[in-house]
SEFIZA-3560 file (N, C-alpha, C; in Angstrom, 3 decimals):
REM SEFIZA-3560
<numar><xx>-6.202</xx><yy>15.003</yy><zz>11.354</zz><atom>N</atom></numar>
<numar><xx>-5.073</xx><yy>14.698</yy><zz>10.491</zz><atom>CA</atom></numar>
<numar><xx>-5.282</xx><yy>13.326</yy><zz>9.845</zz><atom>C</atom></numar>
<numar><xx>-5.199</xx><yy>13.241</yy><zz>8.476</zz><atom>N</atom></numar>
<numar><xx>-5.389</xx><yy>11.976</yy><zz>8.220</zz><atom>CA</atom></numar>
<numar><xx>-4.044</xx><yy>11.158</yy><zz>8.046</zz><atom>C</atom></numar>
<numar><xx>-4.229</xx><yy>9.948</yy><zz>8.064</zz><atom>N</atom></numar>
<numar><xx>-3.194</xx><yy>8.301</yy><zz>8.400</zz><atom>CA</atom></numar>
<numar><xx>-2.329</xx><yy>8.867</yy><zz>7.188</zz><atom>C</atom></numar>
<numar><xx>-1.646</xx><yy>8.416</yy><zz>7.760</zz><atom>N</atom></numar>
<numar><xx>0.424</xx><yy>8.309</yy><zz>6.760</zz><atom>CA</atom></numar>
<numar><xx>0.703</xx><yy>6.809</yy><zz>7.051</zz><atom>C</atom></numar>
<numar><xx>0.941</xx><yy>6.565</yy><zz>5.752</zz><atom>N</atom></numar>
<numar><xx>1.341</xx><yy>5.335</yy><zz>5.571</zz><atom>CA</atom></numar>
<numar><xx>2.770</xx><yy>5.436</yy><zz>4.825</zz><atom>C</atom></numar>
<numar><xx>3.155</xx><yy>4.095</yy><zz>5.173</zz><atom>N</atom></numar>
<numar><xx>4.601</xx><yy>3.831</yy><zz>4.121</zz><atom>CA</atom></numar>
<numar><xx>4.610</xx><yy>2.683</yy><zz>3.714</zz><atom>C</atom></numar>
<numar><xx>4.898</xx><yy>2.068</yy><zz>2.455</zz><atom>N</atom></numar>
<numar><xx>5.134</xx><yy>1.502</yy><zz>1.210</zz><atom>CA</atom></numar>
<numar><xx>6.232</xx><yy>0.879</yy><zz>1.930</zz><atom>C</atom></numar>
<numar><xx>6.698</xx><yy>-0.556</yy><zz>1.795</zz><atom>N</atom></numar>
<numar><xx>7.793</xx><yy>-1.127</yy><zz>2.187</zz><atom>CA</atom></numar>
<numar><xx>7.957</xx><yy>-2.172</yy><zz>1.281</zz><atom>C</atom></numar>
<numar><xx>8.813</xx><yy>-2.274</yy><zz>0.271</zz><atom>N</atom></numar>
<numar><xx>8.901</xx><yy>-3.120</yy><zz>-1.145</zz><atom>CA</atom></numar>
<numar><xx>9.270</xx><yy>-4.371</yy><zz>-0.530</zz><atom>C</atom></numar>
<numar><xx>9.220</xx><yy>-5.639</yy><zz>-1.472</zz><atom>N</atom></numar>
<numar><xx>10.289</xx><yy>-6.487</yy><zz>-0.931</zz><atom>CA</atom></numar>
<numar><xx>11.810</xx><yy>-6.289</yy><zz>-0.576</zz><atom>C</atom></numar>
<numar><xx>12.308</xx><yy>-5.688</yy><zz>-1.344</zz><atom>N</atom></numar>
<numar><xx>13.882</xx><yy>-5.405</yy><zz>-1.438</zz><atom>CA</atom></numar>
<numar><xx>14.050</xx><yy>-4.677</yy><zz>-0.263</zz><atom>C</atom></numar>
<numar><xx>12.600</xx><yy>-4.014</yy><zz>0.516</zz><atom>N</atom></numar>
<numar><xx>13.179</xx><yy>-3.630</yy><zz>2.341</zz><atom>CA</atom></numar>
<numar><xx>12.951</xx><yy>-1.929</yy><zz>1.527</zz><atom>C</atom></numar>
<numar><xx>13.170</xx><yy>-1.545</yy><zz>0.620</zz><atom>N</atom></numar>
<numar><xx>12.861</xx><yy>0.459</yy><zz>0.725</zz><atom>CA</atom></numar>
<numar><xx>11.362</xx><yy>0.691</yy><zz>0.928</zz><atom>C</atom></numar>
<numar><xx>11.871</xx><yy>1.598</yy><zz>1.544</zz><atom>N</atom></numar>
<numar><xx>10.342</xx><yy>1.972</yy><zz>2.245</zz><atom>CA</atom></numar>
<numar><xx>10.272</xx><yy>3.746</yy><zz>1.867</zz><atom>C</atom></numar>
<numar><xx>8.854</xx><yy>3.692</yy><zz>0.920</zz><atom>N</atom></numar>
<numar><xx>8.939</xx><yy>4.995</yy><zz>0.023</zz><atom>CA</atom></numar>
<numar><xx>7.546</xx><yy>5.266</yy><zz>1.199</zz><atom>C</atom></numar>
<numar><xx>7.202</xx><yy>7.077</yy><zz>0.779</zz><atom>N</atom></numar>
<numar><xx>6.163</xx><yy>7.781</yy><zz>1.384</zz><atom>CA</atom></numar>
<numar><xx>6.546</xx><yy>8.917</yy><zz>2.428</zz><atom>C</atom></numar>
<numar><xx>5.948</xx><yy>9.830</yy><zz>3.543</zz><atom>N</atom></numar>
<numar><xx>4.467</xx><yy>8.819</yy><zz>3.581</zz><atom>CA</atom></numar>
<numar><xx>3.359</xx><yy>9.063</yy><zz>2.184</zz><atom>C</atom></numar>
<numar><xx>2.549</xx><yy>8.326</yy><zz>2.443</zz><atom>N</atom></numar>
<numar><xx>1.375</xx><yy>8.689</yy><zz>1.444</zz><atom>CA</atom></numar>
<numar><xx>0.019</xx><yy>8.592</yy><zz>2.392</zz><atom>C</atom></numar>
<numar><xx>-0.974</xx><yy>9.149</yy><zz>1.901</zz><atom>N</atom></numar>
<numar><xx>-2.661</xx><yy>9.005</yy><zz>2.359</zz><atom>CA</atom></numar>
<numar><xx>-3.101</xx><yy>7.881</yy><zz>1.984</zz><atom>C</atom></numar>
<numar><xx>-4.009</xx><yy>7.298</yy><zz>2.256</zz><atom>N</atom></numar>
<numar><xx>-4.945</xx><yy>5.557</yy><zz>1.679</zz><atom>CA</atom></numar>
<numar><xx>-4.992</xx><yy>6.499</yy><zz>0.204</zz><atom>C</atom></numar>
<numar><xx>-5.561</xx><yy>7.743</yy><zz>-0.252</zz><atom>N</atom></numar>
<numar><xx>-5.731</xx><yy>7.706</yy><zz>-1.217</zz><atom>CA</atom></numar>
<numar><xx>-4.771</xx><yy>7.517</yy><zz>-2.267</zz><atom>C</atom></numar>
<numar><xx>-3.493</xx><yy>8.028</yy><zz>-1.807</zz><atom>N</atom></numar>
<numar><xx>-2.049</xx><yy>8.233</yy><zz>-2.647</zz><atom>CA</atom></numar>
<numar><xx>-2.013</xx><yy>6.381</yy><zz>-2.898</zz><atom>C</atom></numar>
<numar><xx>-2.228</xx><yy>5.605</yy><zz>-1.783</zz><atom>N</atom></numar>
<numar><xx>-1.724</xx><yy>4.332</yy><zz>-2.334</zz><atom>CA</atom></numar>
<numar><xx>-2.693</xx><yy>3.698</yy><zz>-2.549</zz><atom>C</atom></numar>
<numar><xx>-4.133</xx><yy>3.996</yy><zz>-2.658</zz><atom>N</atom></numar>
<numar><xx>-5.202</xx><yy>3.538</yy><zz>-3.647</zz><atom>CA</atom></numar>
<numar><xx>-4.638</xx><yy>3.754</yy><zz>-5.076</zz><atom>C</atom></numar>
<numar><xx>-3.995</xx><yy>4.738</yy><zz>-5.187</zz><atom>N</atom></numar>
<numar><xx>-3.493</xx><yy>5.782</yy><zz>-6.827</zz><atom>CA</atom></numar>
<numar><xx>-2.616</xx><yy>4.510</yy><zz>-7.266</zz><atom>C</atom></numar>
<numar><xx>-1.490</xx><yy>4.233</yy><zz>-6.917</zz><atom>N</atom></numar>
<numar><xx>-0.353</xx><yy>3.467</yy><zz>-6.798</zz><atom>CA</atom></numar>
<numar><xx>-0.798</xx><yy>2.496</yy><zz>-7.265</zz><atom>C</atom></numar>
<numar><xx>-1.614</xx><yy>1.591</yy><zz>-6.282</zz><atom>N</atom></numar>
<numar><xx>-2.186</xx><yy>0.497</yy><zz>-6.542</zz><atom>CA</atom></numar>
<numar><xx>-2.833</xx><yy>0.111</yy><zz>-8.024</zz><atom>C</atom></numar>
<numar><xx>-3.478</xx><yy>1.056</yy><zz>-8.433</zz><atom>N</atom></numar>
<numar><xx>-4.580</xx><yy>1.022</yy><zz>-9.923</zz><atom>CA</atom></numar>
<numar><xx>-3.284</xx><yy>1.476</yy><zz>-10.811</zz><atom>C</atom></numar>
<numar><xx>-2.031</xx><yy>2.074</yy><zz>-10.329</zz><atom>N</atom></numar>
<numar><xx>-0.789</xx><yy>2.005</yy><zz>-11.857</zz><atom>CA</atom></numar>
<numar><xx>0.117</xx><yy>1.122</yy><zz>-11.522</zz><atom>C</atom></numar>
<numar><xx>-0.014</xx><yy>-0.031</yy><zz>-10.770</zz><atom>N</atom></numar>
<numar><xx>1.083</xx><yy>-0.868</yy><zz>-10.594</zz><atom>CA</atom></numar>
<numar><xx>1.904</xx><yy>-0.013</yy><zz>-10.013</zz><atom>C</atom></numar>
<numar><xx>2.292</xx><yy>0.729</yy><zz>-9.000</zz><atom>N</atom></numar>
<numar><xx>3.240</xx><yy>1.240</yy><zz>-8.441</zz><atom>CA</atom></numar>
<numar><xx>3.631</xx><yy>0.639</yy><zz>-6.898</zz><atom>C</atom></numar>
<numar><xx>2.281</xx><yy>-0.293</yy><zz>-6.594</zz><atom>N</atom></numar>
<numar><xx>3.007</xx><yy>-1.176</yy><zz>-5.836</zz><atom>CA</atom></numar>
<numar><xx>2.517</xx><yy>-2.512</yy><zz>-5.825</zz><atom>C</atom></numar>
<numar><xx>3.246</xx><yy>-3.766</yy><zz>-5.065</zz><atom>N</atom></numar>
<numar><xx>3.265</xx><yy>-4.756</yy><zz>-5.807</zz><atom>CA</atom></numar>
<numar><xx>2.524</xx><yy>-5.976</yy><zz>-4.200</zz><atom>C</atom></numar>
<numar><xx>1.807</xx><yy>-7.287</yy><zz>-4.317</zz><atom>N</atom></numar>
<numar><xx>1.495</xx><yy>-8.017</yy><zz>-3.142</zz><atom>CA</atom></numar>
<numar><xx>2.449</xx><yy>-8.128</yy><zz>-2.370</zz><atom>C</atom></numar>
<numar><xx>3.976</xx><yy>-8.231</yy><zz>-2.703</zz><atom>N</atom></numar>
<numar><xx>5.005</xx><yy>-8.830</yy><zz>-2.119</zz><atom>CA</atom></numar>
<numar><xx>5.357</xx><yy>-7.840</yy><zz>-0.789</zz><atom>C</atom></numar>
<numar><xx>4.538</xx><yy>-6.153</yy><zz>-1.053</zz><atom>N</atom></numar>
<numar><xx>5.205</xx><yy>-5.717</yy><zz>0.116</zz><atom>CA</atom></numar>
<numar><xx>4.415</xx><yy>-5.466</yy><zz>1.007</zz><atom>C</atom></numar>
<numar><xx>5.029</xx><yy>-4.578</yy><zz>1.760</zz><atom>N</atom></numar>
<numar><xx>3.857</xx><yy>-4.326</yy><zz>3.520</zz><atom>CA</atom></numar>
<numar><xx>4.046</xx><yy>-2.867</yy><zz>3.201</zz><atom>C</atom></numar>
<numar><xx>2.529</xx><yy>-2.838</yy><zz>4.274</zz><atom>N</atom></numar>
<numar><xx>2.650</xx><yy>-1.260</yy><zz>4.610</zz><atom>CA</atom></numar>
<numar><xx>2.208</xx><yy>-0.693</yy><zz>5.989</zz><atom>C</atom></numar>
<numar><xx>2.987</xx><yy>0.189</yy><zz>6.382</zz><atom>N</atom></numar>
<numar><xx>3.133</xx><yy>0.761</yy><zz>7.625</zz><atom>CA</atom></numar>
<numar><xx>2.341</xx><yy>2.036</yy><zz>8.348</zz><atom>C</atom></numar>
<numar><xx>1.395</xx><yy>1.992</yy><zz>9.161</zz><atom>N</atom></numar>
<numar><xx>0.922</xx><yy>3.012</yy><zz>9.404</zz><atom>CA</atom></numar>
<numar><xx>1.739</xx><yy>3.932</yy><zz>10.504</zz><atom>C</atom></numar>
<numar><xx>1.891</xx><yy>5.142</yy><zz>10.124</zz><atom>N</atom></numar>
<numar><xx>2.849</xx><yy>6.211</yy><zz>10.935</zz><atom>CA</atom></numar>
<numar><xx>2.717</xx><yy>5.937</yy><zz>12.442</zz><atom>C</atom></numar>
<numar><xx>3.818</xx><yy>5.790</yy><zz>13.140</zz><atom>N</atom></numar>
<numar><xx>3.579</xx><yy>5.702</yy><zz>14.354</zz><atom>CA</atom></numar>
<numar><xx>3.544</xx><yy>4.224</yy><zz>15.112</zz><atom>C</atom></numar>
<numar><xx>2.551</xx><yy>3.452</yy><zz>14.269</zz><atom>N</atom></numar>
<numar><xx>2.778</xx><yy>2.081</yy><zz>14.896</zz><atom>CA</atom></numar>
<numar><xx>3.865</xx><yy>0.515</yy><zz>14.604</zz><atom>C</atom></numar>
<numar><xx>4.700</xx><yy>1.158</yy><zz>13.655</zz><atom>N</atom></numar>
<numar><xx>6.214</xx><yy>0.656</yy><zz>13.244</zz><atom>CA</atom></numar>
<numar><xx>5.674</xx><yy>-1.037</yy><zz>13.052</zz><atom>C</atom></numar>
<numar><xx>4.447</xx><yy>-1.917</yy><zz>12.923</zz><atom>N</atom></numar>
<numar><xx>3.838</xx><yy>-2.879</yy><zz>12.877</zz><atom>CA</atom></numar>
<numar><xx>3.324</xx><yy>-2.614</yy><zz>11.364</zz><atom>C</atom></numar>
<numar><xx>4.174</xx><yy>-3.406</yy><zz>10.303</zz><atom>N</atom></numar>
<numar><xx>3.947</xx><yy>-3.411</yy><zz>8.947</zz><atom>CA</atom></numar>
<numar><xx>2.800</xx><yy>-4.481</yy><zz>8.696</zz><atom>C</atom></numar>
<numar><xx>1.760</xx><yy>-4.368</yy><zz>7.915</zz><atom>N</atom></numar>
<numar><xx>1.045</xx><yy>-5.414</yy><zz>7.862</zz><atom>CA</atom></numar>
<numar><xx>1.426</xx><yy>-5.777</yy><zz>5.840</zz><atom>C</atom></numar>
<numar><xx>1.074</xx><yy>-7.112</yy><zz>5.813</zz><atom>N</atom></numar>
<numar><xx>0.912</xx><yy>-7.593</yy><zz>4.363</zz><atom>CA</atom></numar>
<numar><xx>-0.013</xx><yy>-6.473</yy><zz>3.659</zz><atom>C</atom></numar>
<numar><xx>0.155</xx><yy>-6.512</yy><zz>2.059</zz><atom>N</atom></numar>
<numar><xx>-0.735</xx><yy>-6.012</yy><zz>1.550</zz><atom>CA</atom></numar>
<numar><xx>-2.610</xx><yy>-6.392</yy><zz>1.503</zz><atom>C</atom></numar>
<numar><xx>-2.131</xx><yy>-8.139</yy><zz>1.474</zz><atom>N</atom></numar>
<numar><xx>-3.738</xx><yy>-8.560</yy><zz>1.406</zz><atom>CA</atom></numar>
<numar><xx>-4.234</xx><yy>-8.750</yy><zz>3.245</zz><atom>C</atom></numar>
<numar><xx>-3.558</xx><yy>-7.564</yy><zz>3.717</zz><atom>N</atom></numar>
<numar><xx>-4.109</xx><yy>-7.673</yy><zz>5.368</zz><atom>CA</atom></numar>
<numar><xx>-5.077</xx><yy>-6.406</yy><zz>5.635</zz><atom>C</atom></numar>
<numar><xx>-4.785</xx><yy>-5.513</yy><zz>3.965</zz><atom>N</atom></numar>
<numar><xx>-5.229</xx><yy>-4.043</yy><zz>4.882</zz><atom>CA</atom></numar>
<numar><xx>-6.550</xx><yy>-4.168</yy><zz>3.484</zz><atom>C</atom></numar>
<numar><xx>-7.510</xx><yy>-4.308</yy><zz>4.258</zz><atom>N</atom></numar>
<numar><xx>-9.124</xx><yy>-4.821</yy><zz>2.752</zz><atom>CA</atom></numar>
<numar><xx>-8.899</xx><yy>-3.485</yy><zz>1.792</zz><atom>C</atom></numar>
<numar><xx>-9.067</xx><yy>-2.524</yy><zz>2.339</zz><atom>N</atom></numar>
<numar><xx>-9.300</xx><yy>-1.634</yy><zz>0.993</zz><atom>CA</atom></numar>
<numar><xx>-7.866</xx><yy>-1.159</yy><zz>0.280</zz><atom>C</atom></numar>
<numar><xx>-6.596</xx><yy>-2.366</yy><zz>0.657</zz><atom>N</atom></numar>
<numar><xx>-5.706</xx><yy>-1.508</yy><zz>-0.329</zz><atom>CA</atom></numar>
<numar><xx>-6.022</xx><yy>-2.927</yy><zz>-1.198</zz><atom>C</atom></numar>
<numar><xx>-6.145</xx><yy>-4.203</yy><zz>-0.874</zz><atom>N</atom></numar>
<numar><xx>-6.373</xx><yy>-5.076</yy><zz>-1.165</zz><atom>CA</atom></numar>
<numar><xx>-7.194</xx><yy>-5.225</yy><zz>-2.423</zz><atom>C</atom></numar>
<numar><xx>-8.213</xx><yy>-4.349</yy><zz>-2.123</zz><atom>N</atom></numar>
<numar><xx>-9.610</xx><yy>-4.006</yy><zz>-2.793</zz><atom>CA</atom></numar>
<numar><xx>-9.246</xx><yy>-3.292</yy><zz>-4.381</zz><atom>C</atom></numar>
<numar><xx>-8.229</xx><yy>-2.269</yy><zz>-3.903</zz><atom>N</atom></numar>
<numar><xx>-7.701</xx><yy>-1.751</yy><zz>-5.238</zz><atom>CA</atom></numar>
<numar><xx>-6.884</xx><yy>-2.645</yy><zz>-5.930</zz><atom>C</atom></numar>
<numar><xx>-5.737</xx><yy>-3.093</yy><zz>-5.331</zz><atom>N</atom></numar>
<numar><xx>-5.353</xx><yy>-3.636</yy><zz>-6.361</zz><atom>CA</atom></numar>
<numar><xx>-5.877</xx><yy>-4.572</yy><zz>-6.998</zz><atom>C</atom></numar>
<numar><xx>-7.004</xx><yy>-5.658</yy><zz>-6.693</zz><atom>N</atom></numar>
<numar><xx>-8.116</xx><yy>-6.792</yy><zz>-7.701</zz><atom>CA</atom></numar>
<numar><xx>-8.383</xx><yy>-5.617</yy><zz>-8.365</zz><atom>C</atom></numar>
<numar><xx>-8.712</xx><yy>-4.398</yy><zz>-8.237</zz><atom>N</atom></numar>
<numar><xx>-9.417</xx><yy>-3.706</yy><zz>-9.193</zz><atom>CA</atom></numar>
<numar><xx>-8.852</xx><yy>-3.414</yy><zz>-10.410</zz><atom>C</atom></numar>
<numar><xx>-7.209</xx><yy>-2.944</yy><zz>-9.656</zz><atom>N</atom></numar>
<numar><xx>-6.514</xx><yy>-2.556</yy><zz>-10.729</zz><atom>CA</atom></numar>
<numar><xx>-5.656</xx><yy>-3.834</yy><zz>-11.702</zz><atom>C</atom></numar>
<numar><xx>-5.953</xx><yy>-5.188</yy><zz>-11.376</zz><atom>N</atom></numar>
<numar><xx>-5.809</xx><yy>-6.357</yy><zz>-12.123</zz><atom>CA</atom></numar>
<numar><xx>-6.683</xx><yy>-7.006</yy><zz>-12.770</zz><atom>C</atom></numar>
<numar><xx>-7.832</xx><yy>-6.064</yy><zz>-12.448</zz><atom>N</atom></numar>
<numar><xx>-9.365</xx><yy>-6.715</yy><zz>-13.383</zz><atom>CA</atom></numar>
<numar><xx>-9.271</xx><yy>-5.457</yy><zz>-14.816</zz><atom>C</atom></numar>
<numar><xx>-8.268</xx><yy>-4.407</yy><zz>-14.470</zz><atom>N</atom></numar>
<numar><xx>-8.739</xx><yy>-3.778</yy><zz>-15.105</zz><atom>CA</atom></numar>
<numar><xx>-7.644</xx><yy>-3.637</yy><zz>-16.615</zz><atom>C</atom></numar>
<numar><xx>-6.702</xx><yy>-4.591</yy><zz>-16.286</zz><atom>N</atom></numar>
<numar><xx>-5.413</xx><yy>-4.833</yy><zz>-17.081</zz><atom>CA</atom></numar>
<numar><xx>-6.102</xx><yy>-6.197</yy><zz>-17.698</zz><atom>C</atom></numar>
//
């Protein structure tokens, strides 16, 4: 089964779940932003965005690419 994650904005809503790939997607249309965390299913321990490298990874990508 692959990882479920959840999206947790600043404002505290927490959208998903999604796959790394769904929020690789996100990431490259601005659909989500540094300010929030994200949660892997199960371990209720949200980390920063620039904590998890490859979501990290997308979004420089998707700001090199704007």
């Amino acid at each position: 089964m692959e990882p479920r994650y959840f999206y947790i904005d600043a404002a505290g809503t927490r959208s998903g779940p999604y796959s790394e790939t769904d929020l690789e997607r996100l990431a490259e249309i601005g659909g989500i932003d540094w300010t929030g965390t994200i949660e892997l299913e199960g371990l209720g321990r949200p980390w920063r965005i620039n904590e998890v490298g490859w979501l990290a990874a997308a979004m420089v990508r998707a700001r090199q690419r704007r």
